[in-house]
N, C-alpha and C positions, 0 to 999 in steps of 0.2 A: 083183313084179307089183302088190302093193297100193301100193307107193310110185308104180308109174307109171300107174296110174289117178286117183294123188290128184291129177296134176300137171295136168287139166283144169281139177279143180275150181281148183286155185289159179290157174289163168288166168282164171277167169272172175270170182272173187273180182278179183282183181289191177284186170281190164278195168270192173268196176262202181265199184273205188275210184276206177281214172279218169274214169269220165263223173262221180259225185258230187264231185269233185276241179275238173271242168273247169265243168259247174254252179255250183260255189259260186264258182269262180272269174268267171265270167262275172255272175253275180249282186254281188258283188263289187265288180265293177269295170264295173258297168252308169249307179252314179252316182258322180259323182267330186266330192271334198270340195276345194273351194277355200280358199285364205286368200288374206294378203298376199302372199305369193311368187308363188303359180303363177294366180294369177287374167287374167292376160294372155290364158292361151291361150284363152277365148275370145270372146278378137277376130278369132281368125280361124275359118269355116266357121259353122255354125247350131247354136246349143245353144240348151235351155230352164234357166234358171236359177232355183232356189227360194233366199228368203231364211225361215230359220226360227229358232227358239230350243228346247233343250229341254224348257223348261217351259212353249212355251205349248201348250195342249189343240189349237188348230184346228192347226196343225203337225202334232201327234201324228195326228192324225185323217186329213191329208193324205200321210202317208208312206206306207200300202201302192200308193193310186193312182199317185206319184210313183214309185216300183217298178216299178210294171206299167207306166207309162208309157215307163220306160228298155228293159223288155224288150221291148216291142212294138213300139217303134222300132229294136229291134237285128234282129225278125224281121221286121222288114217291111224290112230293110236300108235305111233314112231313113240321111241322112246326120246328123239332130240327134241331140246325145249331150243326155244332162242331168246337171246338176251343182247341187248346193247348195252355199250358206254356213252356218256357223253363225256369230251375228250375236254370241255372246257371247265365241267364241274370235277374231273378225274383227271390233270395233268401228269399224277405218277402211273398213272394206267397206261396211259400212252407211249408214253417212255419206259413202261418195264417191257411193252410186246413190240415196242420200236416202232410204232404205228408213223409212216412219212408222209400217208396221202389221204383222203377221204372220200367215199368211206370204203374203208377196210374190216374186211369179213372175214372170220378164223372160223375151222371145225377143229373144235377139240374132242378126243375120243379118248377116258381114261387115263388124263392128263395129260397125252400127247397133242401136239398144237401143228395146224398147219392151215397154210392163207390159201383161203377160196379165193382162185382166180378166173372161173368159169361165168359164165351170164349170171346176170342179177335178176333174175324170174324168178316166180316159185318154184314153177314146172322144173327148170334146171337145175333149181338149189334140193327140191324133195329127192329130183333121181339122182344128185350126188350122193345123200344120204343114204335112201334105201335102198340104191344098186351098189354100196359100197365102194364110189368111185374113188372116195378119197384113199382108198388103199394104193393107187397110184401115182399118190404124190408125198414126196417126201417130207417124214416129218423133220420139225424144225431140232436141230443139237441138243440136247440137255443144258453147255452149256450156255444154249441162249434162252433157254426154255421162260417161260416167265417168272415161274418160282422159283427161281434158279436163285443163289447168295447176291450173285452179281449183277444180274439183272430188278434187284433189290434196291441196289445202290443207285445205279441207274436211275432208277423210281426215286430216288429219294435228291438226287441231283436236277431233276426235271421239278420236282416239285419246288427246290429252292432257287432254279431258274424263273418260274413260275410270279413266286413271292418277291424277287425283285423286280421285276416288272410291275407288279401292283404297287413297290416300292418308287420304281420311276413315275411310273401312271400318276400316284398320287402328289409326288414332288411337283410336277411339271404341271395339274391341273389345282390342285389344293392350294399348293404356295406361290404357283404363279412362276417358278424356278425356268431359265430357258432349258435347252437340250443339253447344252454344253457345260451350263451350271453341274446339273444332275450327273453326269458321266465325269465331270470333276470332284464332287460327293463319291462317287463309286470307287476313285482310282484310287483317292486318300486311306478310306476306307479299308479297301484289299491289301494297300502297302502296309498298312496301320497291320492288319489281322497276319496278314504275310511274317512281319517281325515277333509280331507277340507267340504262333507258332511255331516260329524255330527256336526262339526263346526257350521254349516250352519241351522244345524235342533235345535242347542241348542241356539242357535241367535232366532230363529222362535219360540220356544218355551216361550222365555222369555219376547221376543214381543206380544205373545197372551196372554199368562198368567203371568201376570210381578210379581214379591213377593212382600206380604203381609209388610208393614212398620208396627212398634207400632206404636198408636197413643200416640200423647201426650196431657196430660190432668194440665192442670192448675189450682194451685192451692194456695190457697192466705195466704201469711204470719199470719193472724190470726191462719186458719186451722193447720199448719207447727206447727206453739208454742201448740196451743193446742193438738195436738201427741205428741208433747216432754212431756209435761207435763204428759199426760195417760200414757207415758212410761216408767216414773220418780217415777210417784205414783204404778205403778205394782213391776217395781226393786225394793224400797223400801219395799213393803208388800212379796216379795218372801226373803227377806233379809230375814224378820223376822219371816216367816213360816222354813227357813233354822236355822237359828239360836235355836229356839225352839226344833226343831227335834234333835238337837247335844245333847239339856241338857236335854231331853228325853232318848236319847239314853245312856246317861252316868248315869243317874240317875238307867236305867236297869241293867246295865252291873255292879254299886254299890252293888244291890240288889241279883244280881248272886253270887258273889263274897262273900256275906255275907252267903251266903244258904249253899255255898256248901263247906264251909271252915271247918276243921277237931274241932276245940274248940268248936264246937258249937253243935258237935251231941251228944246227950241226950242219957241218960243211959236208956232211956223209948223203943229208938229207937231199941239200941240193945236186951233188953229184949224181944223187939216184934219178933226180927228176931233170935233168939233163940229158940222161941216157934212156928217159923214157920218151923222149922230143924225138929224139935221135932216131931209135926204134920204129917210131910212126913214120918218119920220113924215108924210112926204108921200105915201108909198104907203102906205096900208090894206090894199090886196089883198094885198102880202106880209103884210100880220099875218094877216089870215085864211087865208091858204094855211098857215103856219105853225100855227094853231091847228088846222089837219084834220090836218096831217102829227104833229104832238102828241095826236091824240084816237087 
């Protein structure tokens, strides 16, 4: 009889482990941790998303709200779930949504993205959702959207930012490297990789567009003699155009030479230029015009 009065109690026991079971569980899974894998899902339906860090204080400060906020959206049955990142286990997460400060809050609705910048309450954050405030603020470009190609790349540059720094971290603490050692490792490095991709792009280059050869054109021993020849009978006819111009030229320079040699000027010539002395000296107005045009 004592055994079958205990068998309430241990129902009720049993029945309280489940509501504290279905509580935690529900608490739980009120906000859901994204990374790089599962960050997709949401793009689709309406979630609030936090971006935060362990160590920063305003994060710390904003998580029981962030809480309260998942569970008051589950009892008020909102369709918005919420979900954070952490930014130091998700480096490409942050650099695909540009995340600068912490913590940073987005509403995404049906893929569209845009940064809550209103109070960090529950109260504020539920009536943005189910008064539909965020219709009033503009969503973010497509092209900066986070699933966007480029904003991919992006993700994928932050992450390899990321991985050298645990590259530095580990030089500087593992091997004992100073600062300046390590940043001398990186410049060799980059110049090293710097060469071997242009290398790489002038290979690729000349693979798509290879250079231009002359073509060669064949030509037959007839053709060959008959340009010598054309070339034979031109030298020959510039000989003799050269040639002509020499006894041309000499025949002038004869001709000068005769003109302007003293035996030969004529008592006519002086006579003329006696009476043209003569002439001037009978106009004065020319000397005088001459002496204005001189002053």
């Amino acid at each position: 009889m004592a055994r079958l009065n205990k068998i309430p109690q241990v129902f009720n026991i049993l029945f309280y482990l489940f509501v504290l079971l279905c509580c935690f569980t529900r608490l739980a899974s009120a906000n859901v941790e994204l990374d790089e894998d599962n960050w997709r899902q949401i793009l689709d339906g309406e979630w609030m998303v936090e971006f935060y860090a362990p160590w920063c204080p305003a994060c710390n400060a904003l998580a029981p709200a962030w809480k309260d906020l998942s569970n008051r959206a589950r009892n008020k049955n909102l369709v918005m779930k919420a979900a954070a990142v952490d930014v130091t286990k998700s480096p490409g997460l942050s650099g695909r949504f540009v995340v600068t400060a912490l913590p940073t809050i987005f509403h995404v609705k049906e893929g569209e993205f845009r940064q809550y910048k209103g109070p960090r309450d529950a109260d504020a954050m539920i009536d943005y959702v189910e008064r539909g405030k965020w219709k009033k603020t503009d969503a973010i470009p497509s092209w900066k959207a986070p699933h966007s190609f480029q904003m991919g790349l992006v993700a994928h540059f932050f992450k390899l930012s990321q991985a050298l720094r645990g590259v530095h971290t580990m030089l500087m603490e593992t091997y004992g490297l100073p600062t300046w050692g390590s940043y001398l490792i990186f410049a060799i490095a980059t110049i090293f990789v710097g060469a071997l991709l242009g290398l790489l792009l002038v290979c690729v280059i000349d693979l798509l567009y290879p250079p231009r050869r002359p073509e060669k054109v064949l030509v037959s021993q007839a053709e060959v003699d008959r340009k010598r020849e054309q070339d034979g009978r031109k030298s020959d006819d510039d000989q003799e155009l050269i040639n002509d111009d020499i006894v041309d030229d000499a025949e002038l320079l004869d001709s000068d030479a005769e003109k302007n040699s003293p035996s030969d000027t004529s008592e006519d010539d002086k006579e003329k230029a006696g009476g043209d002395d003569a002439k001037c000296a009978d106009k004065p107005e020319l000397r005088k015009r001459r002496s204005r045009k001189a002053d």
